[in-house]
C-alpha positions in Angstrom: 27.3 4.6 0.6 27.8 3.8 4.3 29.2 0.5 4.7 26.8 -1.9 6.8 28.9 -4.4 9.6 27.3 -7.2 10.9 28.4 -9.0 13.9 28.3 -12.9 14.0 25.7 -13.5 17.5 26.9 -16.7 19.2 23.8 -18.3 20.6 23.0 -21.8 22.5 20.9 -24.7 20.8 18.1 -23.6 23.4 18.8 -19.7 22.2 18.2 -20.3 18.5 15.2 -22.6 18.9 13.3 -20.0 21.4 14.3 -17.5 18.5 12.6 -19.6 15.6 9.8 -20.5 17.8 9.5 -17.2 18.4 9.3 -16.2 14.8 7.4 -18.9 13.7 4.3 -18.0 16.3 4.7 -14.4 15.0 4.5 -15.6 11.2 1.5 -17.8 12.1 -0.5 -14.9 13.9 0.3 -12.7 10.9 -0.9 -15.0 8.6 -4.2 -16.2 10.6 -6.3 -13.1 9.5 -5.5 -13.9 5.8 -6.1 -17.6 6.1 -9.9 -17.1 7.9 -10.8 -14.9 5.2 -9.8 -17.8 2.3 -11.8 -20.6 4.5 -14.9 -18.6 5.1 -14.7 -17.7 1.1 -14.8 -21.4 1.1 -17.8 -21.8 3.9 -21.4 -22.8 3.4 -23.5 -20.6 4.3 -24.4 -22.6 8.1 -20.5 -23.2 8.8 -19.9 -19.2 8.7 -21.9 -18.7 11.7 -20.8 -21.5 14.7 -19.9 -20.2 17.9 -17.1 -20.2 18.0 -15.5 -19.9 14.9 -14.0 -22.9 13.3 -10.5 -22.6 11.5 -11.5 -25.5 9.4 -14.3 -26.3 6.7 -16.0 -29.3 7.0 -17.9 -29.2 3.6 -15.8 -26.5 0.8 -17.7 -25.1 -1.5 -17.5 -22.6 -4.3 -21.1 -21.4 -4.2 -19.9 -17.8 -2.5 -18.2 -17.1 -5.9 -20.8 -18.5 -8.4 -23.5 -16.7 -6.2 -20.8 -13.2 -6.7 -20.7 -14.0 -10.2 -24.9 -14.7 -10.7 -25.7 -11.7 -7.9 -23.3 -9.1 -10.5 -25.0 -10.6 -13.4 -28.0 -9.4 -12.3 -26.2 -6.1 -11.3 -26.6 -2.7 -13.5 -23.0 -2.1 -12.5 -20.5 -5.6 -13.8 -18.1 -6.9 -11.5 -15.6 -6.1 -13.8 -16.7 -2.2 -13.8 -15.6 -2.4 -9.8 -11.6 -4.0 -10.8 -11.3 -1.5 -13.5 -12.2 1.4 -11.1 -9.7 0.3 -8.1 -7.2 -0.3 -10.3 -7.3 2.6 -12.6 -6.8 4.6 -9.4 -4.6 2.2 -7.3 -2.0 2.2 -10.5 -2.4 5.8 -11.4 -1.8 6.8 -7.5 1.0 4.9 -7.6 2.9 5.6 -10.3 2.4 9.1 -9.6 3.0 9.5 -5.8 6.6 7.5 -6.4 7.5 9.9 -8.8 6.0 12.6 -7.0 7.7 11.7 -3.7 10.9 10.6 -5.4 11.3 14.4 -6.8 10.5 16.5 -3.7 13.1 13.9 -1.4 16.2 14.6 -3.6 16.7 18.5 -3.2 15.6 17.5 0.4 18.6 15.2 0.8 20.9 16.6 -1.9 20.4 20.1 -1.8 20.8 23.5 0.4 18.0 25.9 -0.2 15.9 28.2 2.4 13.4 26.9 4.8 14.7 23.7 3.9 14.6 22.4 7.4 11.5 23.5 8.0 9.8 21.8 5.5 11.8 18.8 6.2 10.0 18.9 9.6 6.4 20.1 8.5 7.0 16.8 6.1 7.8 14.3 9.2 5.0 16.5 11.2 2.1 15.6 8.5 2.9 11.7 9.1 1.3 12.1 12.1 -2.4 13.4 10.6 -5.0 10.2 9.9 -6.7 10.3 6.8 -10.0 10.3 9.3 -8.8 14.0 10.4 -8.0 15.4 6.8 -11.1 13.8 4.8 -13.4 16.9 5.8 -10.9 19.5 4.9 -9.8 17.4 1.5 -13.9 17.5 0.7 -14.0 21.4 0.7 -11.1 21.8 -1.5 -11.8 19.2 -3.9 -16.1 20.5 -4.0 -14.3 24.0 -4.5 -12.7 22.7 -7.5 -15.5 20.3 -8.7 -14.0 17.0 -8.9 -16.3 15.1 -6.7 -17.4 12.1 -8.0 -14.6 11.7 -10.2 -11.5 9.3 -10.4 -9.3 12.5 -9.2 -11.1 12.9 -5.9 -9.5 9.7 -4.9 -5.7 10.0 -6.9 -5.1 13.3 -5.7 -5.1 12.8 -2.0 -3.0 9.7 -2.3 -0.5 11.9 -3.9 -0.4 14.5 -1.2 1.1 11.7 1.7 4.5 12.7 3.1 5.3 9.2 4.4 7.0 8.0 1.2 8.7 11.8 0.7 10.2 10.9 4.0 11.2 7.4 3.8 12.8 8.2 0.2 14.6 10.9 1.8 16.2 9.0 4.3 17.6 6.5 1.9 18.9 9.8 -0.5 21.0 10.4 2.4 23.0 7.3 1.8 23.7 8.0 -2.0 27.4 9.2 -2.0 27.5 13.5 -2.9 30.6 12.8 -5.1 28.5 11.0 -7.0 26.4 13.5 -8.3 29.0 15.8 -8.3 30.8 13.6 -11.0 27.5 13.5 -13.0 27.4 16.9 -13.3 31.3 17.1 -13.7 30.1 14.9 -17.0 27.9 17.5 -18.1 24.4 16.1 -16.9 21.5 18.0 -16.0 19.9 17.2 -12.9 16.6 15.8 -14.6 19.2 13.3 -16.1 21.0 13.0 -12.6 17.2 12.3 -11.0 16.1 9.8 -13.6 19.6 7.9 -14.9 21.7 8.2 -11.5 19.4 8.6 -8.8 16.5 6.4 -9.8 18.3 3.3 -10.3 20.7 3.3 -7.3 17.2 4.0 -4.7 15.2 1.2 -6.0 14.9 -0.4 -3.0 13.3 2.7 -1.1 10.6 3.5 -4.0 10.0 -0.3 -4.5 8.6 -0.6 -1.0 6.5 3.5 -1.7 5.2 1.5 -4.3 4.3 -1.3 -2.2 3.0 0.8 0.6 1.2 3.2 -2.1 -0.2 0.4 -3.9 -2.3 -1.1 -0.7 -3.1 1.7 0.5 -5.1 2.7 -2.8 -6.3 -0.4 -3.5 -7.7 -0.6 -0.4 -9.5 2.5 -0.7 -13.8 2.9 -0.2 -14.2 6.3 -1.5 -17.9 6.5 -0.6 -17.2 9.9 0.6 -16.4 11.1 -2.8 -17.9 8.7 -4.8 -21.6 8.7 -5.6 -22.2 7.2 -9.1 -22.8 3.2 -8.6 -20.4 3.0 -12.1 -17.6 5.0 -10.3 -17.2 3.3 -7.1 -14.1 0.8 -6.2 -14.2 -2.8 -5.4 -14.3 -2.2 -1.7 -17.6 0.0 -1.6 -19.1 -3.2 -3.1 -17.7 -5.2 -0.4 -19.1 -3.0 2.1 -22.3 -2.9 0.6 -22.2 -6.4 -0.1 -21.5 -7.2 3.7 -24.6 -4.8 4.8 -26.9 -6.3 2.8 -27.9 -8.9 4.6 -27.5 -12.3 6.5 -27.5 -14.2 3.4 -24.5 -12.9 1.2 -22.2 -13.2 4.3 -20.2 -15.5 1.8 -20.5 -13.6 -0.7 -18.8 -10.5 1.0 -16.0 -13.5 2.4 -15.5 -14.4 -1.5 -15.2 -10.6 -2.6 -12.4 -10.5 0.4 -10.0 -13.0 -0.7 -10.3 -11.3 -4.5 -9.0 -7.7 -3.1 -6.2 -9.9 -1.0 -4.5 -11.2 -4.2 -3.0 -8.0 -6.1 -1.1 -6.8 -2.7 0.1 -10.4 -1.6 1.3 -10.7 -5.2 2.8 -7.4 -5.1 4.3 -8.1 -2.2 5.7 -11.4 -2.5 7.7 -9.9 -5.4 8.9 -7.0 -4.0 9.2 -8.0 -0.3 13.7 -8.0 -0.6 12.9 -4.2 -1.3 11.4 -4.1 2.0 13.9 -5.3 3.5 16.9 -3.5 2.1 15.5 0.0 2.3 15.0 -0.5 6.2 18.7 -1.9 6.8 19.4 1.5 4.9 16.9 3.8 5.7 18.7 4.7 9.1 22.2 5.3 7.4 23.9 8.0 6.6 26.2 8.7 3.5 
């Protein structure tokens, strides 16, 4: 693997306090939009609507998630049917598209084959599509093949994303070739290679797929393919939640700060991945 030199920057008293004030203002404007969404889960129902908005609660309250918990109670559909459904699919999407994405980037980095360059670039070209331009076309094929209204209209297009083949195959580049070629001198397949050699030494890079993968998912509506009440993710009932009038604004706030947790957790765990698959990512072995 390519070895990474760092250069000491000499900078002034004035220099390195601009830089952390810097930081600091850019750490506090990423954080604002998940701190309004925790106060206003924590609003009356009066303090969600001054003019302007108020970073601040004057009088917390929990009634947003009692009122979630009595308005699903009430519901044909349980709250808890909604977690199982988004993560069902955010886990099996995962889990799938990292090994998925993990298998077509090796021969892509490791191996000579034809057309290989050309598919290399129609994977870095398909980066470019929004999900908006490929739902329409993804809805034929998947009423061709009947799975509309079922948990595999929503897993199998978040296995078909190229991002995660690309990113995984820039880090493959940085994995030594003598390496493999000693396992193999060893007498190991290459499913063994993949899984016992490869796997392990590209953490980093299919840590942070997974991280990417996982929001992604999780965030996912699925009102396009989902019809049955009992089938439909955790954000459809947030939407639905927030369209249904004035009065469950703080309920929809409260259902919010519940689909922030599993990323931030995620995240928070896995965020040295991040970070060591970009200082990598642009290498090559």
């Amino acid at each position: 693997m390519s070895k990474i030199t760092t250069k000491r920057v000499s900078r002034s008293r004035w220099g390195n306090f601009l830089v952390a004030f810097f930081l600091g203002l850019l750490g506090v404007f990423m954080i604002l939009p998940i701190y309004y969404s925790i106060i206003s889960a924590l609003k009356p129902l009066n303090e969600l609507f001054y003019f302007p908005p108020r970073f601040y609660v004057v009088n917390p309250t929990l009634n947003n998630f009692l009122s979630l918990i009595k308005l699903q109670a009430q519901s044909e559909v349980p709250f808890e049917r909604y977690i199982f459904n988004s993560v069902l699919v955010a886990l099996v999407s995962t889990v799938g598209y990292v090994l998925i994405a993990s298998m077509a980037a090796y021969p892509l980095a490791k191996h000579k084959f034809p057309l290989k360059k050309l598919i290399t670039n129609m994977v870095v070209f398909a980066i470019l599509f929004r999900p908006e331009v490929t739902s329409i076309p993804q809805y034929i094929m998947m009423s061709g093949v009947n799975i509309i209204d079922t948990y595999l209209a929503l897993i199998l297009p978040a296995m078909a994303g190229s991002f995660g083949v690309f990113l995984l195959q820039q880090f493959l580049e940085t994995v030594p070739n003598e390496l493999i070629e000693s396992g193999r001198i060893d007498g190991a397949g290459e499913l063994s290679i993949f899984f016992r050699l490869i796997m392990p030494m590209i953490k980093p890079a299919w840590m942070t797929v997974v991280i990417f993968t996982f929001i992604s998912t999780w965030n996912i509506n699925g009102v396009q393919f989902i019809y049955s009440e009992n089938m439909k993710m955790l954000p459809a009932m947030l939407s639905s939640l927030s369209t249904a009038g004035i009065a469950r604004t703080g309920v929809a706030s409260a259902v919010s700060v519940l689909l922030l947790i599993p990323p931030v957790i995620i995240f928070l765990f896995s965020q040295s991945s991040i970070v060591e698959t970009m200082a990598h990512s642009g290498l090559k072995g």
